[in-house]
N, C-alpha and C positions, 0 to 999 in steps of 0.2 A: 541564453540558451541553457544555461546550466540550471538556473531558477525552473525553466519550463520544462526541462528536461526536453527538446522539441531536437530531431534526429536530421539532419542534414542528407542525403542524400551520397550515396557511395560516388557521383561522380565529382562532388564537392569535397568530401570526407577527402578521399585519399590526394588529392595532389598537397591539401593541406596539410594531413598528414607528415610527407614527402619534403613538403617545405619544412615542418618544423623539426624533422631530423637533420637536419642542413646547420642547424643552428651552431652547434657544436665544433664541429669538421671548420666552417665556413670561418668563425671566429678565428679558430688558432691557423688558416691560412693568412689571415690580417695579419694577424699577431707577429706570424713570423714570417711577414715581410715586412712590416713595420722594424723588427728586430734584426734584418738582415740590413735595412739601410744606415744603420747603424756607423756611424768613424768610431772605436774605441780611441785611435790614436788622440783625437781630438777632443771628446766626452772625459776623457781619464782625470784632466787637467780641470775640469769646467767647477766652479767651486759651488755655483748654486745648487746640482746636479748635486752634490755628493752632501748639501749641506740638509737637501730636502731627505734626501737616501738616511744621514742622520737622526735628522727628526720624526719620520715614520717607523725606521724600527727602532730604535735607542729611547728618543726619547718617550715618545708615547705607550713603549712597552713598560719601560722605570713606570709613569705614571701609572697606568691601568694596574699595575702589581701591587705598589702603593698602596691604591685604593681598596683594592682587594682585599689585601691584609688589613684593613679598617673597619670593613665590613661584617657581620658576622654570620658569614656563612662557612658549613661545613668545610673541611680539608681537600675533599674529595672535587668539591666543589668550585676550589680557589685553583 
């Protein structure tokens, strides 16, 4: 449609529209029920939970920075 430029019709256009404003709203009510079934008491203790939480910002942040500084691109830019 985008290639043909070819125009859908306003009683098509808009519920799709409509739908794709949803997108947003609809995720973060997932999200934060997903987040509300949550045990902390139980999660606190869990070691692979804290060992992944670990490796996604620690380690892979050290790395990416690393590399960075290897590279030679501007300051502004690292």
């Amino acid at each position: 449609m985008f290639i043909t430029q070819f125009k859908l019709s306003d009683v098509i256009s808009d519920p799709m529209n409509y739908i794709a404003n949803l997108n947003t709203p609809l995720s973060m009510i997932v999200i934060g029920t997903n987040l509300g079934a949550i045990n902390l008491k139980e999660d606190w203790y869990d070691k692979l939970a804290w060992s992944g939480v670990f490796i996604r910002n620690l380690f892979f942040s050290i790395v990416i920075l690393e590399i960075l500084c290897v590279l030679p691109l501007p300051v502004i830019a690292k």
